[in-house]
C-alpha atoms as one frame of an Amber mdcrd trajectory, in Angstrom:
protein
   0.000   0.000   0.000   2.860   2.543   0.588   4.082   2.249  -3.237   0.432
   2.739  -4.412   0.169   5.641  -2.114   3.582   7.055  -3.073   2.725   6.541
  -6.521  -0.857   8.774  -6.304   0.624  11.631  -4.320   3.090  12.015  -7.258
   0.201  11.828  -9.930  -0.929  14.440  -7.409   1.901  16.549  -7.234   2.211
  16.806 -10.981  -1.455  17.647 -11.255  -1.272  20.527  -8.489   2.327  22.083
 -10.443   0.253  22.435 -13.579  -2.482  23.732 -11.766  -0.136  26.350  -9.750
   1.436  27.192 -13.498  -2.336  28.224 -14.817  -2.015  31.763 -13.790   1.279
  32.089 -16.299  -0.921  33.524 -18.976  -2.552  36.387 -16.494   1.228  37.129
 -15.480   2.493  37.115 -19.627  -0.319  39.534 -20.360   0.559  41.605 -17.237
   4.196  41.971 -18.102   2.958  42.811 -21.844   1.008  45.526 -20.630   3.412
  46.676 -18.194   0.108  47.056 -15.654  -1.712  44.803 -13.630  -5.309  46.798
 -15.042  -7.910  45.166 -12.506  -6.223  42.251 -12.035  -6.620  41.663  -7.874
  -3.467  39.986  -5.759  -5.788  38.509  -3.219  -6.381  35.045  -4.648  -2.122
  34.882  -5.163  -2.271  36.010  -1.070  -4.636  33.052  -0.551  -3.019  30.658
  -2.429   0.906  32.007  -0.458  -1.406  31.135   2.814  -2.440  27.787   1.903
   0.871  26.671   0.696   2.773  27.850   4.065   0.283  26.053   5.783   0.210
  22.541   4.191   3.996  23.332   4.211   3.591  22.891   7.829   1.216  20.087
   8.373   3.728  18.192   5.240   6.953  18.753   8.109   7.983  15.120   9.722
   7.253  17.158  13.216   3.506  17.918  12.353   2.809  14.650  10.278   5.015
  11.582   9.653   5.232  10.010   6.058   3.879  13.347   4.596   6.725  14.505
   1.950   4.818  14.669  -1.134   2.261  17.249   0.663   5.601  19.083   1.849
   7.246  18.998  -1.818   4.542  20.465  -3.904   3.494  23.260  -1.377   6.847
  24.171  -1.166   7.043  24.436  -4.725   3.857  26.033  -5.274   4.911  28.889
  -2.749   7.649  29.703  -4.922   5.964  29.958  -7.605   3.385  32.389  -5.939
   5.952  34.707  -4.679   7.128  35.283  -8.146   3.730  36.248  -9.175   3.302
  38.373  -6.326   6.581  39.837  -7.215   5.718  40.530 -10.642   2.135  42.090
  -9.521   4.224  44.070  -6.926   6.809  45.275  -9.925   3.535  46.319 -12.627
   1.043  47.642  -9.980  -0.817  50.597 -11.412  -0.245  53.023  -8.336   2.421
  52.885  -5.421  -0.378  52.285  -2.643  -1.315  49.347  -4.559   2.166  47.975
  -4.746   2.892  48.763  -0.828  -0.579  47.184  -0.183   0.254  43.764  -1.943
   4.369  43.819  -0.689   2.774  44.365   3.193  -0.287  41.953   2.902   2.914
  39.046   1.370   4.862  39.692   4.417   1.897  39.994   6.903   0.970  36.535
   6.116   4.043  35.060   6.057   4.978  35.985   9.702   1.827  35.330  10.649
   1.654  31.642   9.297   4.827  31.391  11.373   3.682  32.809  14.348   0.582
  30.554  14.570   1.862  27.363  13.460   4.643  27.240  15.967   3.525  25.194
  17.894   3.251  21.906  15.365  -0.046  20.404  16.428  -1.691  18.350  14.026
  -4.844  19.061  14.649  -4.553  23.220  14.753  -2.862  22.856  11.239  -4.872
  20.613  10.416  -7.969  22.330  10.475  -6.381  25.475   9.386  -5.228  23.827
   6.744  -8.828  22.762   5.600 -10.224  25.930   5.833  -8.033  27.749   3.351
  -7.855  24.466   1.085 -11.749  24.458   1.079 -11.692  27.983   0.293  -9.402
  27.931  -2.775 -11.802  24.989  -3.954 -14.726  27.364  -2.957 -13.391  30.252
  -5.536 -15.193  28.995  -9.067 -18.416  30.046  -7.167 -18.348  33.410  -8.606
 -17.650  32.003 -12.236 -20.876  29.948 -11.668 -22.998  32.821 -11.361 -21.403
  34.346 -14.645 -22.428  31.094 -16.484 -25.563  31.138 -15.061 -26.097  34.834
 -15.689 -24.462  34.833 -19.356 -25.794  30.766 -19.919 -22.023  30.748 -21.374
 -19.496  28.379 -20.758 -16.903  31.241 -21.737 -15.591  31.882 -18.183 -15.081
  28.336 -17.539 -12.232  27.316 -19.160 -12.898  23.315 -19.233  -8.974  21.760
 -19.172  -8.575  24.176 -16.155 -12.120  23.356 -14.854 -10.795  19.225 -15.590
  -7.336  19.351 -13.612  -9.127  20.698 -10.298 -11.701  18.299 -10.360  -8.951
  15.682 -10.921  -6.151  17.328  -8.337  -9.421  16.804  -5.720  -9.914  13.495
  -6.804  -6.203  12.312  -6.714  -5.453  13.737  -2.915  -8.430  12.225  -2.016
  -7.523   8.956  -3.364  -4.200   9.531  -1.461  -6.121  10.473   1.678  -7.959
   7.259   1.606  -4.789   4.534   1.327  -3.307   5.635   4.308  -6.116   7.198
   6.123  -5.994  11.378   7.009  -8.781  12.991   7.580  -7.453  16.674   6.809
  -6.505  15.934   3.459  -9.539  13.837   2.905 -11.970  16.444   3.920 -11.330
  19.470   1.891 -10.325  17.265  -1.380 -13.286  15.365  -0.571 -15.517  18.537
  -0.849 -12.822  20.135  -3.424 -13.894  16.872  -5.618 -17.854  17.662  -5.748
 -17.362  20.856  -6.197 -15.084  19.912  -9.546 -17.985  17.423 -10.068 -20.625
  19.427 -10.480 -18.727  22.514 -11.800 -17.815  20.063 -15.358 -21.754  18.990
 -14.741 -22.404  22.533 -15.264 -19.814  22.565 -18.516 -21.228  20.069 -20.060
 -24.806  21.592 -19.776 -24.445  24.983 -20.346 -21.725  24.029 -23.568 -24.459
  21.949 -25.166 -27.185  23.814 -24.135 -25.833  27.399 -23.499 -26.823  30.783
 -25.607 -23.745  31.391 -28.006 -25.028  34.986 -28.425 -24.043  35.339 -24.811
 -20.595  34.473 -25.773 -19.843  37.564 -27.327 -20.914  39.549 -24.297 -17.631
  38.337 -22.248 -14.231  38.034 -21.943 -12.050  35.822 -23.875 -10.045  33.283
 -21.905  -6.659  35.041 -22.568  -8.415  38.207 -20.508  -9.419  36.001 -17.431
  -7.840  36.137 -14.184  -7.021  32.362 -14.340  -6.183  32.081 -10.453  -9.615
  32.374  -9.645 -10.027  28.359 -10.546  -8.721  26.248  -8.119  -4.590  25.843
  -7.883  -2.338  23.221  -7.101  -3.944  22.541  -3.196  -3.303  19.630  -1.362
């Protein structure tokens, strides 16, 4: 059972890089532009929280046999740095560049702070919460569909790899049983669910006139789908 388990949480770590790579086009159009237009930092913030904190719970002091959940948070935290660096660097105004530099550091120390004390179950449920809140973000892109009956804010590959990074921690949450990673990619997995149930409906059923009335993909703030969470 520990190869089989070893095996998913890579499957899963792969999954959750690409999915931590999807905001690359936001960031290529933002360096194009020079401006971050109304592009917001706080999903990026979120997403910097949730890493540091499954960061923690992945440590050998927190949680034994956890390295693959340590790996690709510490990995994905990286990689959200650099976009908040980048955001920082092309930030319209110099309140809005203090603003996202503070906010970085703010939640940095306090992750720190509040995880010092390495108990399972306080990171744990931490952990959860912002994990089950990243999942919870597509919400607002189902009221567009629902509103525009368009599948055009949806982007389906992007809408697919959640749905399946849920479904493979959860698989690796069931071999060797953990109820923090089980619960929020549990939930994170009918969310995906229903959110490619709502795809496939609105794509074969949708108005195409309302198509025309949004945003093209490229002009989406692509971190507002689910990341690489564990």
């Amino acid at each position: 059972m520990g190869l089989v388990h070893n095996i998913v949480g890579i499957i899963g770590n792969v999954i959750s890089f690409g999915l931590f790579l999807s905001p690359v086009p936001t960031f290529y159009q933002i360096y194009k532009k020079k401006a971050v237009e109304e592009f917001q930092p706080y999903p990026y913030l979120g997403t910097v929280m949730n890493c540091l904190i499954w960061m923690f719970y992945g440590l050998p002091i927190v949680k034994n046999d956890n390295i693959l959940v340590l790996t690709i948070n510490s990995v994905g935290l990286a990689i959200e740095l650099i976009y908040l660096s980048v955001y920082a660097v092309y930030a319209n105004d110099r309140k809005k560049r203090v603003r996202t530099s503070v906010l970085t550091g703010i939640l940095v120390a306090v992750a720190m702070l509040c995880l010092h004390s390495h108990r399972v179950l306080f990171v744990g449920i931490i952990a959860d919460v912002f994990n089950i809140i990243m999942y919870g973000l597509p919400l607002a892109i189902w009221k567009k569909v629902f509103d525009t009956k368009s599948v055009e804010y949806m982007p389906f590959w992007l809408s697919l790899a959640g749905f399946s990074n849920g479904i493979c921690w959860t698989i690796y949450a069931l071999i060797q049983f953990d109820i923090f990673i089980l619960v929020s990619n549990g939930l994170g997995s009918i969310l995906g669910a229903i959110q490619l149930g709502l795809y496939a409906y609105f794509y074969f059923n949708g108005n195409d006139k309302a198509k025309d009335q949004v945003k093209k993909p490229s002009e989406l703030q692509l971190s507002d789908q689910p990341r690489g969470t564990v």
